[in-house]
MARGUDO-418887 format. One record per residue (C-alpha): residue in one letter; x, y, z. Coordinates in pm, whole numbers, padded with zeros to 5 digits, always signed. Layout:
BEGIN
aXYZ ...
This chain:
BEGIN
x-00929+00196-00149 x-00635+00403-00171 x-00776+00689-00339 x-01045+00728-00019 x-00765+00708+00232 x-00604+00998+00057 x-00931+01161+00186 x-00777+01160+00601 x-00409+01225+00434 x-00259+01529+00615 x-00036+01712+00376 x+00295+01675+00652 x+00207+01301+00648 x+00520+01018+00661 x+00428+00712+00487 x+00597+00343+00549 x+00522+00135+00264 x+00545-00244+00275 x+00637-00469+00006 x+00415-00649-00251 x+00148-00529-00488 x+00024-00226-00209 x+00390-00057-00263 x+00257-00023-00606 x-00109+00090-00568 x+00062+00267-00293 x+00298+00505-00484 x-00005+00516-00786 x-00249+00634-00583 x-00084+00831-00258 x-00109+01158-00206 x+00281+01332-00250 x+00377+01631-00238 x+00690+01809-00202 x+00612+01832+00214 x+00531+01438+00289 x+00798+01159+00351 x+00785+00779+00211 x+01049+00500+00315 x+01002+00209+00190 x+01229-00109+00128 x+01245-00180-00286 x+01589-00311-00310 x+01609-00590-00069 x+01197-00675-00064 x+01150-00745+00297 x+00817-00825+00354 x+00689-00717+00680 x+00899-00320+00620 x+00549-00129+00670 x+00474-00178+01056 x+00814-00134+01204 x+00891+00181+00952 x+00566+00324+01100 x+00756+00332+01485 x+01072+00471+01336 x+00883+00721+01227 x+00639+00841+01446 x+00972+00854+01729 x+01120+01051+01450 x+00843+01277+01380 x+00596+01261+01699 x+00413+01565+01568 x+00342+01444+01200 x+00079+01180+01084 x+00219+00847+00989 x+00044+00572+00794 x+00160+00243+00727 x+00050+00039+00404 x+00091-00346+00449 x-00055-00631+00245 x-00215-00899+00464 x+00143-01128+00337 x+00327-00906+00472 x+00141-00776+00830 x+00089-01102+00938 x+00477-01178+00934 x+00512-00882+01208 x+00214-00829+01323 x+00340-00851+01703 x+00534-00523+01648 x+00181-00371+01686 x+00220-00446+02043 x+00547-00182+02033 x+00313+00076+01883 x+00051+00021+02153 x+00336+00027+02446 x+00485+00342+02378 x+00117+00539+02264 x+00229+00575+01895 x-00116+00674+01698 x+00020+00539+01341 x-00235+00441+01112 x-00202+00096+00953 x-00359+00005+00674 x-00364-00364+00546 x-00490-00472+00189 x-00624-00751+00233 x-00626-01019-00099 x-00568-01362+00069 x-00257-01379-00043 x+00106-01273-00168 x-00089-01114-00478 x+00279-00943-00626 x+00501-01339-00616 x+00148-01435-00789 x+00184-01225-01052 x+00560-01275-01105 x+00447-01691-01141 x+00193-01593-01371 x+00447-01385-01613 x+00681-01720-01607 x+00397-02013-01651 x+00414-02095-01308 x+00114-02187-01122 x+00041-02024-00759 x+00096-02290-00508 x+00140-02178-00147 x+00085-01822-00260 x-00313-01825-00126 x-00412-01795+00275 x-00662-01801+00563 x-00622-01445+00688 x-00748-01381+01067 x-00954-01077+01116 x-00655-00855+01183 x-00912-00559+01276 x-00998-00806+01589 x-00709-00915+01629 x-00579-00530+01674 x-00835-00491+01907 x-00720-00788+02150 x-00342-00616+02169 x-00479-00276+02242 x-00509-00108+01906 x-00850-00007+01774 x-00948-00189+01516 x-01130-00103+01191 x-01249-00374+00882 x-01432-00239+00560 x-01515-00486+00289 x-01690-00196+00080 x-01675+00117+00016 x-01979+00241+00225 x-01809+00086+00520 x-01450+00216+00446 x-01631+00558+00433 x-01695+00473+00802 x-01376+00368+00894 x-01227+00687+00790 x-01519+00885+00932 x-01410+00677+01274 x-01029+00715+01222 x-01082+01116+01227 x-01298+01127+01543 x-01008+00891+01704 x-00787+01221+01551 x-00982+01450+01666 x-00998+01339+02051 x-00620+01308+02061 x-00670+00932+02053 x-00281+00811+02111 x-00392+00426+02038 x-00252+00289+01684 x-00521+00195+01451 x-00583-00120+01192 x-00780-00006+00920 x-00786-00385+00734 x-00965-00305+00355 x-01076-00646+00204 x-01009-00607-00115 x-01004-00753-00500 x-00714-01002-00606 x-00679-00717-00900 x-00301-00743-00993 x-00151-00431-01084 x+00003-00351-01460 x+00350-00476-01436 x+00585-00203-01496 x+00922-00429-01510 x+00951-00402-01898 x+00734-00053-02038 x+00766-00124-02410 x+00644+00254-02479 x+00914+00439-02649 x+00914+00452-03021 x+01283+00541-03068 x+01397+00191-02860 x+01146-00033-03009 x+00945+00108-03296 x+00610+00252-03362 x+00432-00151-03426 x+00572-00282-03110 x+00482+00003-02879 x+00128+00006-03044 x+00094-00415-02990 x+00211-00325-02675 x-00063-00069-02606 x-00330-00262-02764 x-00248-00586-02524 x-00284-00432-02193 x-00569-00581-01949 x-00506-00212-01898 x-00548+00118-02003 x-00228+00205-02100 x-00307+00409-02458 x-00181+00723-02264 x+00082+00641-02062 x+00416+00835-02161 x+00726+00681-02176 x+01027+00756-01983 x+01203+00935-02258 x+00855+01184-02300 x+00863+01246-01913 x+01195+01322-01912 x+01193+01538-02267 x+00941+01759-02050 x+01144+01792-01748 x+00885+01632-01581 
């Protein structure tokens, strides 16, 4: 999903990133470049970041394109500060994943042996319920109809459109590799651990470089 919004990304573009699992697909999968701006709130986790960052900074910059990532979790804690955006004619776009749940304390259970009670919910149709407070509203629960979504989202650009958008992507409860311990460099824990390591992974991870190699090639 991320990799097709990059697709209506404008390279000027200031992104507010909530917390959970779509801060990491987020900074994965965004377009960056040396030109866009990202603020997002990793140290103290507060859920609910995306959609108020998203005002800050389209009064900051009116003239650039801001997009918002949220995870349904998250939105649906603040979701009345859409009515702020829609007040003062703030065209941010704000993207929700959508997974039925708090998909990144999920994962952090799982790692411990704890199960995932309370972590699951009945999510409203945010794109309608943008609608009702004045927002347009978009919902794709493939990729034929995301392709629509953005198709709509740059008409709304192109007229000058000054109403916020909702672009809620339903999306698989696909957790994300955990990065909080990267057993990939040989010199700090040998050769047969980083390969174990490797070999484990749900994911791909045969070619990821380790800190040490990034930083060896001034990366």
């Amino acid at each position: 999903m991320i990799a097709g919004l990059n697709t209506v990304i404008d390279p000027g573009a200031v992104y507010g990133l909530d917390v959970g699992n779509n801060t990491v697909w987020s900074l994965r999968q965004l377009r960056f470049d040396q030109h866009q701006r990202m603020t997002m709130s990793a140290w103290f986790g507060t859920m609910g970041y995306g959609l108020a960052a998203g005002i800050a900074a389209k009064f900051e910059y009116p003239e650039r394109q801001v997009v918002t990532v949220s995870g349904d979790g998250g939105f649906a804690m603040v979701v009345q500060d859409l009515l702020t955006q829609v007040q003062y004619r703030l065209p941010v776009l704000n993207v929700i994943l959508e997974n039925g749940g708090y998909g990144f304390i999920q994962q952090e259970k799982q790692a411990v042996g704890e199960g995932d009670y309370g972590l699951r919910s009945n999510n409203a149709n945010w794109a309608g319920v943008a609608q009702n407070m004045g927002a347009v509203g978009l919902r794709a629960t493939n990729p034929t109809e995301l392709a629509a979504a953005l198709a709509q989202y740059r008409t709304l650009v192109a007229a000058n459109d000054l109403r916020p958008v909702v672009l809620e992507a339903v999306i698989s409860d696909e957790l994300p590799l955990d990065t909080s311990r990267m057993i990939l460099d040989t010199s700090r824990y040998g050769q047969a651990e980083v390969q174990q390591y490797r070999d484990n992974q749900q994911f791909d991870a045969t070619t990821y470089p380790s800190l040490a190699d990034l930083l060896a090639n001034n990366f």
